[in-house]
C-alpha positions as CSV (number, residue, x, y, z in Angstrom):
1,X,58.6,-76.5,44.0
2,X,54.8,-76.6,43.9
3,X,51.9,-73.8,43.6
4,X,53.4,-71.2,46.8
5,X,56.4,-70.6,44.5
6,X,54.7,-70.4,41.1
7,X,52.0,-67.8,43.7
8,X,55.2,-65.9,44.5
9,X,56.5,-65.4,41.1
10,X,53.4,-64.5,39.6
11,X,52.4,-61.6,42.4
12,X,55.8,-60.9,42.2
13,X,55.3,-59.8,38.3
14,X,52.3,-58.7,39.1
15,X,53.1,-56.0,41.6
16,X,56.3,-55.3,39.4
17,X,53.9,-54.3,36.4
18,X,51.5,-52.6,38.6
19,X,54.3,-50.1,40.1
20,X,55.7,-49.8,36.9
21,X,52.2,-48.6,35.6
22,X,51.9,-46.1,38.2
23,X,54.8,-44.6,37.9
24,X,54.3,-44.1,34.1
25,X,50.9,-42.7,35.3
26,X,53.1,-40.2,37.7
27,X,55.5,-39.2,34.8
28,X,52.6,-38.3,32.6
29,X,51.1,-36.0,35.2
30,X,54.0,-34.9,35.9
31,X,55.1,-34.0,32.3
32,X,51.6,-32.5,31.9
33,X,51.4,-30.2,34.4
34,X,54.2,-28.0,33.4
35,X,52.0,-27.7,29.9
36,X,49.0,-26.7,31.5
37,X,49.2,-23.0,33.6
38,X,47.1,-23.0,36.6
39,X,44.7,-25.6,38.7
40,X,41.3,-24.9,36.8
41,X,42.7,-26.4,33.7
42,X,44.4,-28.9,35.6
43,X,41.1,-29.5,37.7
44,X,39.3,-30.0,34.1
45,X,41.9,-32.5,32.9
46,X,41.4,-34.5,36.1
47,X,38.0,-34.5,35.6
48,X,38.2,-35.7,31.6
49,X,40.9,-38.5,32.7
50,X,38.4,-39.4,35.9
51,X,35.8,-39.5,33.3
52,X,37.3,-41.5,30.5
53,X,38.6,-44.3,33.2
54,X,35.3,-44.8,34.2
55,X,33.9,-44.8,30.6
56,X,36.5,-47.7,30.0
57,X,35.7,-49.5,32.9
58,X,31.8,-49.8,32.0
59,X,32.1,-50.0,28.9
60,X,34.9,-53.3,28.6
61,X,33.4,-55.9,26.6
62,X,35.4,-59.3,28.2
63,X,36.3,-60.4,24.3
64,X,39.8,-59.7,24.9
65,X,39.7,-62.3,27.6
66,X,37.8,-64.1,25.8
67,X,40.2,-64.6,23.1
68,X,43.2,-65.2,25.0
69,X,41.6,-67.9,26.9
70,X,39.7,-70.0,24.4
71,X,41.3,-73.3,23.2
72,X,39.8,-73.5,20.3
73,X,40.8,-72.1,16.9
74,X,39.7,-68.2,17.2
75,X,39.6,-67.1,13.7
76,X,36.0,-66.7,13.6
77,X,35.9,-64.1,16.6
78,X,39.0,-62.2,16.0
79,X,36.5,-60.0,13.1
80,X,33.8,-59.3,15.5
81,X,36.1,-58.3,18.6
82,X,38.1,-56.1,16.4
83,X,34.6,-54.6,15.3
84,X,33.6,-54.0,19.2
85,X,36.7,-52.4,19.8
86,X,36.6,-49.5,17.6
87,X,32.7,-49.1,18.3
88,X,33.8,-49.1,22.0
89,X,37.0,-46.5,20.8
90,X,34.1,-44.5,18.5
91,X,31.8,-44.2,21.5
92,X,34.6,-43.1,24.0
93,X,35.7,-40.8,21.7
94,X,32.2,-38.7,20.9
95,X,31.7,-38.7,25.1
């Protein structure tokens, strides 16, 4: 078959993951704005969620990549990213 149809296949799963992310994204704003009463407090929550994606995006430490992608035996890193990632989740929390 060759590399277009292995291409294909994978933006194909791609795109299917990404739409299927988005709407999961739509159904949670969806589902939250008949909890929250009136568009300051929905302003505020678009702000924090605004906020928190950035704080995820600058703070993403590449171990996760990383460890799926190195061929050799992992065992000795698997402690230290676990350690990163609650310091990262301890950090995203207090902002």
């Amino acid at each position: 078959m060759g590399y277009r149809s292995n291409v294909i296949y994978g933006f194909s799963w791609g795109t299917f993951f990404d739409v299927l992310s988005k709407l999961v994204s739509l159904g949670k704003i969806a589902i939250l704005s008949h909890f929250i009463f009136g568009p300051t407090e929905f302003g505020i929550f678009g702000i924090a969620v605004l906020v928190l994606g950035f704080l995820e995006l600058f703070t993403e430490s590449g171990i996760n990549v990383l460890l799926v992608q190195k061929r050799e035996d992992i065992k000795d890193y698997v402690d230290t990213a676990f350690v990163v990632s609650i310091m990262r989740g301890v950090l995203m929390a207090i902002v």
